[in-house]
C-alpha positions in Angstrom: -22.7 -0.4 -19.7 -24.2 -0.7 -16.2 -23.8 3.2 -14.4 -24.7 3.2 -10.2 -24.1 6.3 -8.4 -24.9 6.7 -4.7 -24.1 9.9 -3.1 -23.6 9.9 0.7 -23.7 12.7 3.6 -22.7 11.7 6.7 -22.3 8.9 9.0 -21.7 11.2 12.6 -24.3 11.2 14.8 -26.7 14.1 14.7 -25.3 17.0 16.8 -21.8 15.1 16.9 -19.3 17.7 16.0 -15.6 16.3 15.4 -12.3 19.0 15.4 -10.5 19.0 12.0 -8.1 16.8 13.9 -10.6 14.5 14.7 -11.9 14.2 11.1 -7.6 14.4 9.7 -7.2 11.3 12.1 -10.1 9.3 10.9 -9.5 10.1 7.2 -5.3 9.6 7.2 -5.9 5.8 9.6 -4.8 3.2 8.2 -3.2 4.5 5.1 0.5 4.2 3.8 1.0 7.4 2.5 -1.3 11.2 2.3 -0.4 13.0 -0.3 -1.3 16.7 0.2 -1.5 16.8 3.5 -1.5 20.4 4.1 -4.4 21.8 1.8 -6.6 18.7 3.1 -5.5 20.3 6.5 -6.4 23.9 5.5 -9.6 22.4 3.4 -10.1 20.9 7.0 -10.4 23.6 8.8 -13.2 25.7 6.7 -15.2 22.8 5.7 -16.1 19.1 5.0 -14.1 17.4 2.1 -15.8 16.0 -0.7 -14.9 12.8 -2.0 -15.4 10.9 -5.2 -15.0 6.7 -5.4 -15.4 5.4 -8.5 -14.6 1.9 -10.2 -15.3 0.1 -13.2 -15.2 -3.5 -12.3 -14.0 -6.4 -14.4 -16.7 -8.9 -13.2 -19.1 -9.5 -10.4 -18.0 -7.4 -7.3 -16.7 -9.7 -4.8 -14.9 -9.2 -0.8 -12.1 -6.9 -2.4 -14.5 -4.2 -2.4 -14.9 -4.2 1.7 -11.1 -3.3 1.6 -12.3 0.7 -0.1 -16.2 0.5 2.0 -14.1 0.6 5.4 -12.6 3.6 4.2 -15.2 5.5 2.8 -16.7 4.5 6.3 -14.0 6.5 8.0 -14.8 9.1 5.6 -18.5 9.0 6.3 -17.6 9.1 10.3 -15.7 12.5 9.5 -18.5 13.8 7.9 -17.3 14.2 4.6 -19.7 14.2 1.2 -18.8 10.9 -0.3 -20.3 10.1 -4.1 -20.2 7.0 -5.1 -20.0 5.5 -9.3 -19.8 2.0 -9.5 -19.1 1.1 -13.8 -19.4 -2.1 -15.5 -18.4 -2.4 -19.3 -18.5 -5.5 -21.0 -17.8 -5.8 -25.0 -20.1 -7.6 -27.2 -17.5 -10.1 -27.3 -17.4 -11.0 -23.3 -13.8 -10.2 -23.2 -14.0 -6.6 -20.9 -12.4 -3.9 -22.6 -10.5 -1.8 -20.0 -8.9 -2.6 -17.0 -9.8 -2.5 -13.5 -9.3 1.0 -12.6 -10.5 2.2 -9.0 -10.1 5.9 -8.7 -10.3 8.0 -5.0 -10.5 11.7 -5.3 -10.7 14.0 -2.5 -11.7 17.8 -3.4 
């Protein structure tokens, strides 16, 4: 099993400070639905989130994955903590034993 993790800080530019409705704008763009809304909006407004991507792919990584990076950009620009795991299991047998299963958790 192949493990990557990457943890990332920021994105803002140093001594850029953004509103929590700056930062709630950025992070709800573009998305169909935000489910709780309101303690990401009182998490908001005492701190930075912190956010946890991970995947286990089901064979070489390919332009799908730009589709989540654009997001966890917006996350970067609203200076959340963003970690990063990247998984790759392959049985001995070639045939991949789970399913693709991409997972975003904001805490």
């Amino acid at each position: 099993m192949l493990f990557v993790f990457q943890k990332f800080s920021t994105m803002a530019a140093s001594g850029d400070t953004l509103s929590w409705e700056d930062k709630y704008a950025l992070i709800s763009r573009n998305l169909q639905e935000v489910l709780g809304e309101d303690k990401m909006i009182a998490v908001l407004k005492e701190r930075d989130l912190k956010i946890y991507w991970g995947t286990a792919t089901t064979g070489k990584p390919h332009v799908a994955y730009f589709v989540p990076m654009v997001k966890i950009a917006d996350f970067l620009r609203a200076s959340c903590e963003v970690s990063q795991v990247v998984l790759q299991r392959v049985s001995h047998s070639g045939i991949f034993t789970q399913e693709f299963c991409p997972t975003l958790c904001v805490i």
